[in-house]
Structure formats: structure tokens, C-alpha cells
N, C-alpha and C positions, 0 to 999 in steps of 0.2 A: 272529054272531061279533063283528058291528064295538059291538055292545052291551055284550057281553060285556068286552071290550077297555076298554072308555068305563067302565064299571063297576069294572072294577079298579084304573083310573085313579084315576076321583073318592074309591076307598076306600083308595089311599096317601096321596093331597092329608088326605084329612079325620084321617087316623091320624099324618099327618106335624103338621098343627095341634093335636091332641087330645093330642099323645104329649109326657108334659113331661121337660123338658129335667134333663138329669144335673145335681145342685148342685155347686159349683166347693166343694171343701174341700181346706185348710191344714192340719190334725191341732189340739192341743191346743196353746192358749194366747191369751194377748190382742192382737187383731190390729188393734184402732183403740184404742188408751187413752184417749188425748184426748175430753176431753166437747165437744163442739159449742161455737165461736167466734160469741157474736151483739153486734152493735153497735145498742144503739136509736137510730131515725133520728127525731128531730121534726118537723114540718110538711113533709114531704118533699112534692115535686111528683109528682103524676099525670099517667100518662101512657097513652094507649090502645094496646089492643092488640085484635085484630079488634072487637069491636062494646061494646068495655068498655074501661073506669080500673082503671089496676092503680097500686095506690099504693104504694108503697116505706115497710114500718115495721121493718127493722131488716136490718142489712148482716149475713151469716150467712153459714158455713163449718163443712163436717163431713169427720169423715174415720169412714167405721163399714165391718160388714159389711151384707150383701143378706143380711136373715134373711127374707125373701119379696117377691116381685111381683104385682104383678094390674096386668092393664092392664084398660079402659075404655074402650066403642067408641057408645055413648051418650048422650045428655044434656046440657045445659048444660056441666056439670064437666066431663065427657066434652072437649068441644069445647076447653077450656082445656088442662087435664089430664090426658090417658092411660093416664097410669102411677103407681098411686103404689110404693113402695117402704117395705115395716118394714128400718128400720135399727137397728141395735143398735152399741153400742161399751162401751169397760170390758169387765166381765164377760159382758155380755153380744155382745160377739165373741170369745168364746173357746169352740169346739167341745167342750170337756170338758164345758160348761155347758151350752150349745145341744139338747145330746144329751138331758135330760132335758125336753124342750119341745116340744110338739107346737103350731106357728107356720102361722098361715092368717091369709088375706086377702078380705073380701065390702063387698061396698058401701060403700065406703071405710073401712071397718075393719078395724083389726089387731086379733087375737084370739091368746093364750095359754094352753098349760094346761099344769101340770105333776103327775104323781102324786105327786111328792116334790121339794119346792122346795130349789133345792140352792145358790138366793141368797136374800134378803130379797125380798118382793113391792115394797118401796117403790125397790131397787136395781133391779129390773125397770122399772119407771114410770118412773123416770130415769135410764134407761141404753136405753133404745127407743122407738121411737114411729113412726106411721105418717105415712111425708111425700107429702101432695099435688104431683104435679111439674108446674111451666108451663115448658115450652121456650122459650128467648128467641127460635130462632130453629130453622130445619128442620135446622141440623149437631147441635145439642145433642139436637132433638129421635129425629134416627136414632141415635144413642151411647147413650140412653136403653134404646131398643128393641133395644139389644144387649147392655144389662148382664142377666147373669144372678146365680139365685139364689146365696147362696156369695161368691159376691166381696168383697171390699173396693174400697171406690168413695172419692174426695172430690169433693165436688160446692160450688161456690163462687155464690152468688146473691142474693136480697134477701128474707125473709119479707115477704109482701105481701098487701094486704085490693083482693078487685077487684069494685067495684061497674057494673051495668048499668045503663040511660037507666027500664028499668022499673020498679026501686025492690029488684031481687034482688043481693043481695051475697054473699060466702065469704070469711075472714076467718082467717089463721092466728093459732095461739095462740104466745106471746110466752115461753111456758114451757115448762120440760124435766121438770115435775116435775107437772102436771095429766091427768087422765084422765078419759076420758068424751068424749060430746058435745062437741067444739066444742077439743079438746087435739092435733088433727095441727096440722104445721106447714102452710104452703102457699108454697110455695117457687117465686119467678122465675128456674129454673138458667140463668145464664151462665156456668158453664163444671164440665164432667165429666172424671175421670180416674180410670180404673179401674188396681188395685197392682200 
């Protein structure tokens, strides 16, 4: 019996983890307009953080939707970054559009598809993208772990390149308009507000 019991236990826990979370939705329209706020920083000071230099290359603020999450339990990245978040804004937070997009997240990529594009592809590339997040500190880092999908979030921090003693580095990109390899941002969040 007391097996039994134990058994039914571990299969709410595993179904309570596995079971994904309702998306928070608005109805139709543009719920971040604003395209992302970036300041390039020059020769800024490094500064560590657990066993690494995180270097400050440009002072950044966004205000979008949560068009998907994946967190990241893992890895190097892992160990920085947990969470990343596809954000969208412009057209691309507005649920009348969203609607024709099937939005996933793997290996730190954001992936799109639509059967019938119902904006430009290059308005898509610059209107989303998938952001690496480093929590400054363990409040930002639990506010993270409870934004969900759906939301409209602003998130205020530093894109930053963080290099190790062993010669491994990660390096966001400086653009809203590149794709591919090496185009998330990688974002130092000091400070989260969800709408």
C-alpha cells in the first residue's frame, strides 16, 4: 500500500513539472511598440562574476512580450544563464499576429514557422529574438523563474561578452537586425518588471 501511495506521489510531482503552464494572453493588438533602448559602452570595466569577467558592451532596456521560455539546468551557459526568453515587440506582440506562428525554444535557439506569413520575414528578425539571461543577483534571478509565457515583461541591464581564465568566452550581439549563429543578445538583467 505504502508503495503504492509513494507511486502516486512521485507521478503528481513528475506531471506537476512536465505539465506546461497556461500562456498569459491580452486579445489582439500591440502590447510593447517600442523597439529596444541600447547605449554602446566603450572600454567599460570588467567585472567578475562566479569564476568569470563579464564585461559591460552596451547599456540596454526592453519592454516586449514572453513569446516562449526554456530554462537550462546544464552546462557552462547553464551555470550563468538559466533562462533564456524569445521576446517579441512591434507586431510582433500583438496576438492577432502571434496566432499564425508556431514559437519553440532548444538549445538556445529561437525557432519560427508560419504557413502563411502574415508580416514581412525581415519585420520578424527585427521585431524578436532570443535573449540569454544572467541574473545580477538571486531576487532578479527568482522574478525570472516566474515570468511566464504570454506576458509582457521590461527588463533593464547591460548586453555583455563574458570571458573565463580558460580562453571560453559568449558574447551578445549588438544588433536587432542579425540572424543566425551568434544574433541572441546576452543580457546582465538588473532589474525585471512584469505589465
Amino acid at each position: 500500500m505504502l508503495n503504492k501511495i509513494l507511486w502516486i506521489i512521485a507521478a503528481g510531482i513528475v506531471a506537476i513539472m512536465i505539465w506546461p503552464e497556461p500562456e498569459i494572453t491580452y486579445g489582439p493588438g500591440v502590447r510593447a511598440p517600442k523597439q529596444p533602448l541600447q547605449t554602446n559602452l566603450s572600454n567599460a570595466s570588467g567585472f567578475k562574476h562566479q569564476d568569470y569577467t563579464i564585461t559591460p558592451l552596451a547599456n540596454f532596456s526592453i519592454n516586449a512580450k514572453v513569446l516562449s521560455r526554456e530554462n537550462y539546468y546544464s552546462g557552462r551557459e547553464a551555470d550563468l544563464s538559466p533562462v533564456d526568453f524569445a521576446l517579441g515587440w512591434g507586431r510582433m506582440s500583438d496576438e492577432s499576429i502571434l496566432q499564425h506562428f508556431d514559437i519553440s525554444q532548444r538549445n538556445r535557439w529561437y525557432y519560427w514557422r508560419s504557413d502563411n506569413m502574415p508580416i514581412p520575414r525581415n519585420e520578424i528578425s527585427s521585431s524578436s529574438a532570443n535573449m540569454h539571461l544572467i541574473p545580477a543577483n538571486n531576487q532578479i534571478k527568482g522574478q525570472l523563474a516566474r515570468v511566464k509565457k504570454g506576458q509582457v515583461i521590461s527588463l533593464k541591464g547591460k548586453l555583455v561578452k563574458v570571458n573565463a581564465a580558460d580562453g571560453w568566452r559568449w558574447q551578445s550581439s549588438l544588433s536587432r537586425t542579425d540572424t543566425g549563429d551568434g544574433a541572441c543578445e546576452l543580457i546582465w538583467v538588473e532589474s525585471i518588471r512584469v505589465h
